[in-house]
PDB file of N, CA, C, O and CB in Angstrom:
ATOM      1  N   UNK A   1       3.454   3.662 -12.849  1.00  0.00           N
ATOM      2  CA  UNK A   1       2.511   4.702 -12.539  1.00  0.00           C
ATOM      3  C   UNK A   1       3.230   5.961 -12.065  1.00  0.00           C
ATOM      4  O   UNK A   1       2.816   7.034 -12.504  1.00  0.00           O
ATOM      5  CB  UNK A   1       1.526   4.222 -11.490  1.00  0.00           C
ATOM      6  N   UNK A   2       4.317   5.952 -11.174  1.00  0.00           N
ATOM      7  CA  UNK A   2       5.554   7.075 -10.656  1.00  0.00           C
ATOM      8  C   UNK A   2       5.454   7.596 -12.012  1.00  0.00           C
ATOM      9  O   UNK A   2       4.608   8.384 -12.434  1.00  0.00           O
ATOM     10  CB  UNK A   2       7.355   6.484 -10.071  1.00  0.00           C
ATOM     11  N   UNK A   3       6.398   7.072 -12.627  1.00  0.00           N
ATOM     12  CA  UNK A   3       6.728   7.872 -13.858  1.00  0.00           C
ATOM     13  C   UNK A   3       5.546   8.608 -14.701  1.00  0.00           C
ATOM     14  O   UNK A   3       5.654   9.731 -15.193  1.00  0.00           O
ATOM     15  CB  UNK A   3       7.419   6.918 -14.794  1.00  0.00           C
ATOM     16  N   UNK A   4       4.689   7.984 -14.759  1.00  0.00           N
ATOM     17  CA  UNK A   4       3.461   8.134 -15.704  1.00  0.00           C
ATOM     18  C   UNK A   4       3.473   9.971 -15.000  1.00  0.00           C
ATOM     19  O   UNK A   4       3.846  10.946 -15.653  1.00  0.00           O
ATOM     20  CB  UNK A   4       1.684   6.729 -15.305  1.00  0.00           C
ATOM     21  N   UNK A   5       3.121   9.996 -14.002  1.00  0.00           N
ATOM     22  CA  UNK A   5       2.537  11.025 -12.443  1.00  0.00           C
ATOM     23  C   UNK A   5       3.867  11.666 -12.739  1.00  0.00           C
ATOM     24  O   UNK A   5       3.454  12.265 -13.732  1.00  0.00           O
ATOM     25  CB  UNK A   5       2.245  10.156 -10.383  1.00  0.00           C
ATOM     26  N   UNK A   6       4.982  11.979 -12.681  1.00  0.00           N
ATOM     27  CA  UNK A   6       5.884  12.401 -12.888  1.00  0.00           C
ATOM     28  C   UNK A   6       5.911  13.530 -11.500  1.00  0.00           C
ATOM     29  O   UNK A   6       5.317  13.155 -10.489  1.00  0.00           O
ATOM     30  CB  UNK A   6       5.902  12.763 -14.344  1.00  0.00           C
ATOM     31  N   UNK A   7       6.450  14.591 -11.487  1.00  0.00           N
ATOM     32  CA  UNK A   7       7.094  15.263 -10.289  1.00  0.00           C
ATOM     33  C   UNK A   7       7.422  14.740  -9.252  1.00  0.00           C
ATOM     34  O   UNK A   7       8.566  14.304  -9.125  1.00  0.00           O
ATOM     35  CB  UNK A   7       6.511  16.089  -9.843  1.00  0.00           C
ATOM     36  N   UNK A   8       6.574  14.660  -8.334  1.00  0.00           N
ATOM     37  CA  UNK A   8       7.597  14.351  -7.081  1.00  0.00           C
ATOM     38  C   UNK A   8       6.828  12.336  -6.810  1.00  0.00           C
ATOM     39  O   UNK A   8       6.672  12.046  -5.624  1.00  0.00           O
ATOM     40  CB  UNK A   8       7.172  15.988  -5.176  1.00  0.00           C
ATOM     41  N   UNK A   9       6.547  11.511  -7.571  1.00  0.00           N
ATOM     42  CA  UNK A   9       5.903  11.014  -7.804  1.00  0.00           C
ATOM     43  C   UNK A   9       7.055   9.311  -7.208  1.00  0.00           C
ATOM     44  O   UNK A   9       8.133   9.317  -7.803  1.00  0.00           O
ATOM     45  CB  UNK A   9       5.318  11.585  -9.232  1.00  0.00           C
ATOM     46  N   UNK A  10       6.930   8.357  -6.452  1.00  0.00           N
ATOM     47  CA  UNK A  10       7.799   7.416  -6.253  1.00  0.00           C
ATOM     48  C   UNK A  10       7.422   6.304  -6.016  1.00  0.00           C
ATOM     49  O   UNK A  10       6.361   6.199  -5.400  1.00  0.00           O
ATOM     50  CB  UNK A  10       8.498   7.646  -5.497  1.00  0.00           C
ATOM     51  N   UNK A  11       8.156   5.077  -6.423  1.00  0.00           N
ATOM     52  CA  UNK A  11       7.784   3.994  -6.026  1.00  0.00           C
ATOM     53  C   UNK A  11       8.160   3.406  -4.477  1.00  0.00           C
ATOM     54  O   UNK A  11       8.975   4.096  -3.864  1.00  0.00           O
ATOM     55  CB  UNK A  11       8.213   3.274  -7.003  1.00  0.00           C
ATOM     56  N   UNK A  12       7.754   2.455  -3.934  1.00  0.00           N
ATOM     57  CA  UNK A  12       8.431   1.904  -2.306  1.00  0.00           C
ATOM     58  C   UNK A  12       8.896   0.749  -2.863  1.00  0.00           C
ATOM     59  O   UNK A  12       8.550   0.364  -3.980  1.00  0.00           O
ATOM     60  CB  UNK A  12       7.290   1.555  -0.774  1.00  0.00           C
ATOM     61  N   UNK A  13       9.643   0.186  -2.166  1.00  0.00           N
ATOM     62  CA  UNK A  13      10.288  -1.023  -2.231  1.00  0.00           C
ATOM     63  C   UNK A  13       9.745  -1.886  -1.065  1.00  0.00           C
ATOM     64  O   UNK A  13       9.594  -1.326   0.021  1.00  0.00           O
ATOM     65  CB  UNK A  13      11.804  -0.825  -2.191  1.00  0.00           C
ATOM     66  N   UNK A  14       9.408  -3.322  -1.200  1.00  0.00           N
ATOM     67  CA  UNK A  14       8.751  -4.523  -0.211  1.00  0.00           C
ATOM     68  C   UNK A  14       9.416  -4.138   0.711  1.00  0.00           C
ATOM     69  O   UNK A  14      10.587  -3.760   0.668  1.00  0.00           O
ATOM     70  CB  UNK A  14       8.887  -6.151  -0.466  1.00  0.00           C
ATOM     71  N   UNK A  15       8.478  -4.225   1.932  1.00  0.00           N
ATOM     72  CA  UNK A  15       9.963  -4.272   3.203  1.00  0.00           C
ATOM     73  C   UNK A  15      10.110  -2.899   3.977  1.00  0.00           C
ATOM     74  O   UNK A  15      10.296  -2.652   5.168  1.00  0.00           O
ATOM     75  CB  UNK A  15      11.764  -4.481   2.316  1.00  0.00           C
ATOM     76  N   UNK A  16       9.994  -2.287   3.123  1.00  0.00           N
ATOM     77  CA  UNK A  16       9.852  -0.356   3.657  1.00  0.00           C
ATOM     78  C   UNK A  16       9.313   0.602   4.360  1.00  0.00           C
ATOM     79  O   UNK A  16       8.211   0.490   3.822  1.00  0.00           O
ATOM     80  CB  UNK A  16       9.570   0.333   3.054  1.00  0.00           C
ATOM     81  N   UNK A  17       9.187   1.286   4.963  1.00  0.00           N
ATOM     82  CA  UNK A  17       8.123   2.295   5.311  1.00  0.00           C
ATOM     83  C   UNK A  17       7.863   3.164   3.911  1.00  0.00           C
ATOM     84  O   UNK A  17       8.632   3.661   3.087  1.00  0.00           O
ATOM     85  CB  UNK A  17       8.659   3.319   6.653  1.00  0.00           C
ATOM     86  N   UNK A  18       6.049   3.097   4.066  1.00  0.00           N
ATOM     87  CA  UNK A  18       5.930   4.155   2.483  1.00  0.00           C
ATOM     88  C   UNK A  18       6.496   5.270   3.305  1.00  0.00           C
ATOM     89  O   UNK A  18       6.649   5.453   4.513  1.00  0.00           O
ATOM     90  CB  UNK A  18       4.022   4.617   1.566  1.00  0.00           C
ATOM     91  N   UNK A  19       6.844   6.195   1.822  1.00  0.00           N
ATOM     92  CA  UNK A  19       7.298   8.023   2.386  1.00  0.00           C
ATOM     93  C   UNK A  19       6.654   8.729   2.079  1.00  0.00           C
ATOM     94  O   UNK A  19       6.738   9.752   2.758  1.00  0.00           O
ATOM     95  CB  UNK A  19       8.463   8.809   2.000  1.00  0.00           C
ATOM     96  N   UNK A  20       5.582   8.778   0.919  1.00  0.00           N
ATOM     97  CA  UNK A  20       5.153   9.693   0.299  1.00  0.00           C
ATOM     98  C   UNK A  20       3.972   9.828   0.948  1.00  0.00           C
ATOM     99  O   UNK A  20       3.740   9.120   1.928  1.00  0.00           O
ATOM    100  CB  UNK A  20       5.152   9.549  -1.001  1.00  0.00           C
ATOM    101  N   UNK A  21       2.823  11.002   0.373  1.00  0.00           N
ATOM    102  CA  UNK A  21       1.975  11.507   1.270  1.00  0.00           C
ATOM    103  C   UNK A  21       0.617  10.668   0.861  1.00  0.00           C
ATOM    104  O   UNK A  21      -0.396  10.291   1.450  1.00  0.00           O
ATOM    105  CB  UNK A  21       1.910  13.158   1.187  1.00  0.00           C
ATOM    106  N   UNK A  22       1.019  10.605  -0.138  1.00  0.00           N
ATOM    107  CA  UNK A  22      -0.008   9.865  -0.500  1.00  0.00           C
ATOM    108  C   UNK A  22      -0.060   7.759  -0.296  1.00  0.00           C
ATOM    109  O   UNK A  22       1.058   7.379  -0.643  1.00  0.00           O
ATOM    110  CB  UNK A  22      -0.030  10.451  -2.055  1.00  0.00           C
ATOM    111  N   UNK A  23      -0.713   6.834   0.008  1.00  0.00           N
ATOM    112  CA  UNK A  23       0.088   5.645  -0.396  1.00  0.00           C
ATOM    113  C   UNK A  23      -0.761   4.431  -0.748  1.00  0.00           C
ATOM    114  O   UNK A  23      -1.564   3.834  -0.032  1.00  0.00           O
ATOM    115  CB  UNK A  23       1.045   5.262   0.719  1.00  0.00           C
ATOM    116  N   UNK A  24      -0.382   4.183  -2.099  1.00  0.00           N
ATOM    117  CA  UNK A  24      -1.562   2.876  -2.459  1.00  0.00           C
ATOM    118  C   UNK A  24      -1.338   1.943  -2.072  1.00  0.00           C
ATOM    119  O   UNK A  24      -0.196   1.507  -2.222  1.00  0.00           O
ATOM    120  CB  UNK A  24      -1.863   2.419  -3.685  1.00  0.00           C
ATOM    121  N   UNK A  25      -2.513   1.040  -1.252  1.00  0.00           N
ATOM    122  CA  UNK A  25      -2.569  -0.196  -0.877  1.00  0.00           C
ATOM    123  C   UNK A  25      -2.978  -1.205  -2.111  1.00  0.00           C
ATOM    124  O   UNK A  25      -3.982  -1.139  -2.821  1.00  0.00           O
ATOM    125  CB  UNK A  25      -3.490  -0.223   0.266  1.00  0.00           C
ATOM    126  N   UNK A  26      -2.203  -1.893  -2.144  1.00  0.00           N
ATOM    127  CA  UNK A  26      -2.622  -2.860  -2.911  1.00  0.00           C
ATOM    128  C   UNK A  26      -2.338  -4.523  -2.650  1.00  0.00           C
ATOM    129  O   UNK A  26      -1.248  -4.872  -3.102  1.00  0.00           O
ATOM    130  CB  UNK A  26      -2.122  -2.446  -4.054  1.00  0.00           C
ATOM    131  N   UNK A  27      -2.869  -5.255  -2.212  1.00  0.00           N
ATOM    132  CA  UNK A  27      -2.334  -6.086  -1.537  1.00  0.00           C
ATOM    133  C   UNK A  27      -3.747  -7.211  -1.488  1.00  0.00           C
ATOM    134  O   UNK A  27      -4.934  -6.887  -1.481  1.00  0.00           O
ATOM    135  CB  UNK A  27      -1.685  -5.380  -0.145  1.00  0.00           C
ATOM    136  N   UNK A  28      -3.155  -8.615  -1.458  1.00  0.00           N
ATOM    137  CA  UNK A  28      -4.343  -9.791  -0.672  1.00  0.00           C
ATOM    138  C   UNK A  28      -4.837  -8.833   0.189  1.00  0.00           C
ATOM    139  O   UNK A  28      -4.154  -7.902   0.618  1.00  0.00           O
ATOM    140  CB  UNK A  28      -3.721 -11.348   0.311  1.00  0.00           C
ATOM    141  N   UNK A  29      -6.359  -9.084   0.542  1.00  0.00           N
ATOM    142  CA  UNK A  29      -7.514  -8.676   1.268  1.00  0.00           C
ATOM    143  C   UNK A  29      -6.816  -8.958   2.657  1.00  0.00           C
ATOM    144  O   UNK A  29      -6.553  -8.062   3.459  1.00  0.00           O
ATOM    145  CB  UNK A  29      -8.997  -9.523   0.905  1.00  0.00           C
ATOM    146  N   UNK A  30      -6.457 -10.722   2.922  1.00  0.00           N
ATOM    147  CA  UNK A  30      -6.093 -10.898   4.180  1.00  0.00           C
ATOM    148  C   UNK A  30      -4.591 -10.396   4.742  1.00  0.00           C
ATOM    149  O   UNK A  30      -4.036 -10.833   5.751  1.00  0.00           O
ATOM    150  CB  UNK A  30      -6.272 -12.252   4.331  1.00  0.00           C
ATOM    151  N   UNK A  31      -4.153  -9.520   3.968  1.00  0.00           N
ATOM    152  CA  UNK A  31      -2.653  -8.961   4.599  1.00  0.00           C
ATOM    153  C   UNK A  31      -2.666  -7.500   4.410  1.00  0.00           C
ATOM    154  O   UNK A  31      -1.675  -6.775   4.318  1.00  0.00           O
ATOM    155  CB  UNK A  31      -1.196  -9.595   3.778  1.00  0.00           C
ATOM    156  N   UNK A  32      -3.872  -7.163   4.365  1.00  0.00           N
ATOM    157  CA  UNK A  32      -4.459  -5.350   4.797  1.00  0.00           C
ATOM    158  C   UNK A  32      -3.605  -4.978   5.952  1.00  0.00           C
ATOM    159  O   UNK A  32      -2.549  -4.387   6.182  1.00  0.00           O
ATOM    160  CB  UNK A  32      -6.379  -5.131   5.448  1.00  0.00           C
ATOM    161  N   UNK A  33      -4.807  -5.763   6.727  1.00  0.00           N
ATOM    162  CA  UNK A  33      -4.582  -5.426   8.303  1.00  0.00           C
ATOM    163  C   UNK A  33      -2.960  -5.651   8.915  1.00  0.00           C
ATOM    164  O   UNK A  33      -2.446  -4.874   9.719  1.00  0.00           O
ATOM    165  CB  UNK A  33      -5.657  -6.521   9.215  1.00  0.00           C
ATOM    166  N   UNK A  34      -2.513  -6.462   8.546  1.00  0.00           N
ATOM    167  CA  UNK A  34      -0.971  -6.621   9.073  1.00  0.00           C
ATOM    168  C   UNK A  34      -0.359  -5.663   8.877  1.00  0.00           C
ATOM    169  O   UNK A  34       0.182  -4.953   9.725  1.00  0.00           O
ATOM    170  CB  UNK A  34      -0.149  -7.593   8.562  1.00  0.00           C
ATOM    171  N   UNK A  35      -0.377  -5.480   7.316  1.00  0.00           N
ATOM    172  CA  UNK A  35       0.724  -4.342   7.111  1.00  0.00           C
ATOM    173  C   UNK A  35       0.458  -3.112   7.572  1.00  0.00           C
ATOM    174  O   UNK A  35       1.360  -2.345   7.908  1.00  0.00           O
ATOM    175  CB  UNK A  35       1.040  -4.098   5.780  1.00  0.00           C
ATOM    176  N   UNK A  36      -0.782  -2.814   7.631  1.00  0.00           N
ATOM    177  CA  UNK A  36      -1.139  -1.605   8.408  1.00  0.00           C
ATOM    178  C   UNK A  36      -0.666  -0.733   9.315  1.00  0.00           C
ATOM    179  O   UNK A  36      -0.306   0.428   9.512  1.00  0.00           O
ATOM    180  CB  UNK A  36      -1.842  -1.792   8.874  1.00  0.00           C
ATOM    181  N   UNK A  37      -0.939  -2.604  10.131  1.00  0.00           N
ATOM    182  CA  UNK A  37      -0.675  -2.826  12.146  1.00  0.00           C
ATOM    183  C   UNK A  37       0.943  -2.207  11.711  1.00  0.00           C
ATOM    184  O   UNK A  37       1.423  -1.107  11.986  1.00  0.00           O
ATOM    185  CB  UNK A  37      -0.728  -5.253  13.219  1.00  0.00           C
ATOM    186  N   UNK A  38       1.622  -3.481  10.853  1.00  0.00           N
ATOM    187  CA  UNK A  38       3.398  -2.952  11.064  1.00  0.00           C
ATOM    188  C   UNK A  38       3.467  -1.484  10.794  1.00  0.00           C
ATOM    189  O   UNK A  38       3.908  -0.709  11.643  1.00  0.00           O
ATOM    190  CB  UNK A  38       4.633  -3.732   9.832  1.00  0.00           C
ATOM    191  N   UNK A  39       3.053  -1.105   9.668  1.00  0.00           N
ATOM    192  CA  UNK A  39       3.683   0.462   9.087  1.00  0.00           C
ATOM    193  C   UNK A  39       2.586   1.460   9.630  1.00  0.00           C
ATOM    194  O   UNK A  39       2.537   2.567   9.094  1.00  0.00           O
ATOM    195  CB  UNK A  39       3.801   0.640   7.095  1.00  0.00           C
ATOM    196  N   UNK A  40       1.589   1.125  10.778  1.00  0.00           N
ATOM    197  CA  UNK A  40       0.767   2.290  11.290  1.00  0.00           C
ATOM    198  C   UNK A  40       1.662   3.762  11.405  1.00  0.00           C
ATOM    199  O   UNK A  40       1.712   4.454  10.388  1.00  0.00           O
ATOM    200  CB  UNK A  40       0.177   1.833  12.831  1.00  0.00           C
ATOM    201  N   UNK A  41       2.271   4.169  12.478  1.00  0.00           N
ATOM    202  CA  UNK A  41       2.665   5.369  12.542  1.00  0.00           C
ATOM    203  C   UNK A  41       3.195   5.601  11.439  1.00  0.00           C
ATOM    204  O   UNK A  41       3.033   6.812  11.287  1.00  0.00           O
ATOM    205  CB  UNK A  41       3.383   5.652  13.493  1.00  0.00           C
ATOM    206  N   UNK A  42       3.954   5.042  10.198  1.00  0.00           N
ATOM    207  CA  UNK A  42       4.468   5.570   8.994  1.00  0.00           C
ATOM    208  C   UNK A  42       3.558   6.071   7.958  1.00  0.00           C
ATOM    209  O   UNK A  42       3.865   6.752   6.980  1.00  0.00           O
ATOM    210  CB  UNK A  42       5.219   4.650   8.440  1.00  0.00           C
ATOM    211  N   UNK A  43       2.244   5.589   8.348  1.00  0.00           N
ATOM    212  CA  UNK A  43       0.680   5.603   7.324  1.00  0.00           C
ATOM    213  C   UNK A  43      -0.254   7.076   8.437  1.00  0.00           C
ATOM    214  O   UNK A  43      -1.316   7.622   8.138  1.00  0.00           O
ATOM    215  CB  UNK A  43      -0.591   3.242   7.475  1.00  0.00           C
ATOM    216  N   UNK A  44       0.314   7.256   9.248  1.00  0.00           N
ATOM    217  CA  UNK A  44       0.188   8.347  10.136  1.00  0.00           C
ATOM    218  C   UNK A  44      -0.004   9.752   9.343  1.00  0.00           C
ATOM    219  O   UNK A  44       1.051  10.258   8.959  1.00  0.00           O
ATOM    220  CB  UNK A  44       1.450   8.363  11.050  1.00  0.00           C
ATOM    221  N   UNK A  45      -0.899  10.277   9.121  1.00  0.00           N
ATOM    222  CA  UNK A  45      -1.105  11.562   8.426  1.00  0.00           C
ATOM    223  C   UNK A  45      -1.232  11.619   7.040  1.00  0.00           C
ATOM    224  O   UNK A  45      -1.577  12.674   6.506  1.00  0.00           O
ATOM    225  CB  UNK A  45      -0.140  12.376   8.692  1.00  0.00           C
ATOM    226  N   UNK A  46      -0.905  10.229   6.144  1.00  0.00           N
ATOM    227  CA  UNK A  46      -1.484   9.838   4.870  1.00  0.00           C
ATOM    228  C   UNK A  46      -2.592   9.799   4.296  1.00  0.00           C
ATOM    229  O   UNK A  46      -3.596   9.703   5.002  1.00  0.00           O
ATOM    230  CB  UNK A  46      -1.315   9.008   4.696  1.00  0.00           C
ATOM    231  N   UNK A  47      -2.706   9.856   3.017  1.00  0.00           N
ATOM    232  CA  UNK A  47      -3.607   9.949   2.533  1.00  0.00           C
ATOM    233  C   UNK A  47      -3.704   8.274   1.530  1.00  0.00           C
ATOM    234  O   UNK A  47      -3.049   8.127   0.499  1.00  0.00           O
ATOM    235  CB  UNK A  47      -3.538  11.407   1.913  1.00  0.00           C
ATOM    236  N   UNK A  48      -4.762   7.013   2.178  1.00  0.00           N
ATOM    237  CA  UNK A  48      -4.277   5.723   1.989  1.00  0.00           C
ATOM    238  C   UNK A  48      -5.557   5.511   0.587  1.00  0.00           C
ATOM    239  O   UNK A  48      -6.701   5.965   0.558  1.00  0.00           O
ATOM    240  CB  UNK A  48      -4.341   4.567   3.663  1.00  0.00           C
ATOM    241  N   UNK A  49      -5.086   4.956  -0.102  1.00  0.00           N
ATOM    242  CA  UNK A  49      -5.910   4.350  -1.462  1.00  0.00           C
ATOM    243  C   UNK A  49      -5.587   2.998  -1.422  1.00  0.00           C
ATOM    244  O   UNK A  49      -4.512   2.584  -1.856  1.00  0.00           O
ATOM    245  CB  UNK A  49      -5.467   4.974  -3.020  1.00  0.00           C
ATOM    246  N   UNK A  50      -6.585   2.153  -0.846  1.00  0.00           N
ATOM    247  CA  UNK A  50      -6.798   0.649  -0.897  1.00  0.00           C
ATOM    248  C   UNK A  50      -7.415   0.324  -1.891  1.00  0.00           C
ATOM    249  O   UNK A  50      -8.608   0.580  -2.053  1.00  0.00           O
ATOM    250  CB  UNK A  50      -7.446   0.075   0.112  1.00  0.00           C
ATOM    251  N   UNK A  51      -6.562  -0.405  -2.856  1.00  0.00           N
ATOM    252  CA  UNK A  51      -6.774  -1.231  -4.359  1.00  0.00           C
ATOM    253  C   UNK A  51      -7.170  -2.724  -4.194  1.00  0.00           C
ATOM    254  O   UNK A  51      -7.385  -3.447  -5.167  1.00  0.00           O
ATOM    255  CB  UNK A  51      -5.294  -1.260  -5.296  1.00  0.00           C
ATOM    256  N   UNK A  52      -7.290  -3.328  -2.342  1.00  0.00           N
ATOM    257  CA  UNK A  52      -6.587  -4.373  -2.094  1.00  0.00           C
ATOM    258  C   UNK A  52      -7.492  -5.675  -2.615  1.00  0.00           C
ATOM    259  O   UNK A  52      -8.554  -5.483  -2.023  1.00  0.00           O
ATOM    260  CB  UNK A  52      -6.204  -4.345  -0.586  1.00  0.00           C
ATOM    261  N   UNK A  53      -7.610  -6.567  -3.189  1.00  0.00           N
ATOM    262  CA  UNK A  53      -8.072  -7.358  -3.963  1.00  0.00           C
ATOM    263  C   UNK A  53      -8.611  -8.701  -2.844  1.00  0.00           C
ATOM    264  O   UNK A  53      -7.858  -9.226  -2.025  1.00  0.00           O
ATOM    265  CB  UNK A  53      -6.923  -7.625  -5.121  1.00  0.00           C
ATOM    266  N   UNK A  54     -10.007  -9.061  -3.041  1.00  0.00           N
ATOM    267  CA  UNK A  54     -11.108  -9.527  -1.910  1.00  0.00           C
ATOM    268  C   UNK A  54     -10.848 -11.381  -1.879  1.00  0.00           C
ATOM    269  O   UNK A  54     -11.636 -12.249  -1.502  1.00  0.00           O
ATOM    270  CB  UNK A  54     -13.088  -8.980  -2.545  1.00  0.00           C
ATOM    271  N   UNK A  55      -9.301 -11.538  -2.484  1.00  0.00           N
ATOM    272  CA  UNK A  55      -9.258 -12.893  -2.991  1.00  0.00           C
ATOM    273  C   UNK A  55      -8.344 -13.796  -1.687  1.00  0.00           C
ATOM    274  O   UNK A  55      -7.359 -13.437  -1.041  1.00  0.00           O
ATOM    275  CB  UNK A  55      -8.433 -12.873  -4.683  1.00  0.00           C
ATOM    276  N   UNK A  56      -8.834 -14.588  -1.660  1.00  0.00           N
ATOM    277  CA  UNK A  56      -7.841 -15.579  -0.660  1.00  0.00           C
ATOM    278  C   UNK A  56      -6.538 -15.861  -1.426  1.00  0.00           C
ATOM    279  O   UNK A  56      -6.503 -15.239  -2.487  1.00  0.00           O
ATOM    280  CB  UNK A  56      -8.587 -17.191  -0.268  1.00  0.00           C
ATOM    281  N   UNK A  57      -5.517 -16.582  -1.202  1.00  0.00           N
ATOM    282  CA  UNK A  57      -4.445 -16.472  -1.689  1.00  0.00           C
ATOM    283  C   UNK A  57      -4.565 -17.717  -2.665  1.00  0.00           C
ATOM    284  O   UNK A  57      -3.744 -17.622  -3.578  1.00  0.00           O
ATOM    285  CB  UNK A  57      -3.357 -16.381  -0.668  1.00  0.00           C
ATOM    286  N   UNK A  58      -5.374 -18.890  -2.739  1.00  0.00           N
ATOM    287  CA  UNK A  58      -5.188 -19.612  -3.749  1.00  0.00           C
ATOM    288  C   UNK A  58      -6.219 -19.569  -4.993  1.00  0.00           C
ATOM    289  O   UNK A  58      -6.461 -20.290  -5.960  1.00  0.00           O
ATOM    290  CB  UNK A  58      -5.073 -20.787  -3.221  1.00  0.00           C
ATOM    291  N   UNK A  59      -6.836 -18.005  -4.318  1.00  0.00           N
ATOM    292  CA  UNK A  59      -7.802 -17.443  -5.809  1.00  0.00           C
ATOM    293  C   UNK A  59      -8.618 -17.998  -5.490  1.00  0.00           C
ATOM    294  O   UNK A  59      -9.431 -17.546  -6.296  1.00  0.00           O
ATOM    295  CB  UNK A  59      -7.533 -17.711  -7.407  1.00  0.00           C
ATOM    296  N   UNK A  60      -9.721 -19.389  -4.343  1.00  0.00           N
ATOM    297  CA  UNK A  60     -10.672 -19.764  -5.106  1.00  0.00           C
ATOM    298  C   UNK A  60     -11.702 -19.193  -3.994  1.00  0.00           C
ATOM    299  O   UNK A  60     -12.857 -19.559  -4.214  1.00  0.00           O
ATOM    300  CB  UNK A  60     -10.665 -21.360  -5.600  1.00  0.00           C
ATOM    301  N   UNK A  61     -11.607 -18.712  -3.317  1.00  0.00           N
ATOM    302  CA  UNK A  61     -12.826 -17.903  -2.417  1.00  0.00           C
ATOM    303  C   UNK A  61     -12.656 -16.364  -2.431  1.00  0.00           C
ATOM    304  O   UNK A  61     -13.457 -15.649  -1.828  1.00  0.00           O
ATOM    305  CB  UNK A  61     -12.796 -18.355  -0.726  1.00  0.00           C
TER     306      UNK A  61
END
């Protein structure tokens, strides 16, 4: 999608603080809130797009 978006446009790596201004969430429903909690002040003044998918982790609820 970076590339697609091209200019100043980047991917994050697992593990990271996002950098960019913008930052898509995409993630299990139940590991929203964690990562949040961890990378709050880094998500500080962002602009957040949650993609995050409403599934438990073994898909069946």
């Amino acid at each position: 999608m970076a590339k697609a978006l091209g200019g100043g446009a980047t991917t994050g790596e697992w593990g990271t603080a996002p950098a960019g201004d913008i930052v898509i969430v995409a993630l299990l429903y139940d590991s929203v809130v964690p990562v949040v909690a961890q990378y709050g002040d880094a998500l500080a003044g962002k602009v957040i797009v949650d993609i995050s998918n409403p599934f438990n982790s073994t898909f069946d609820g």
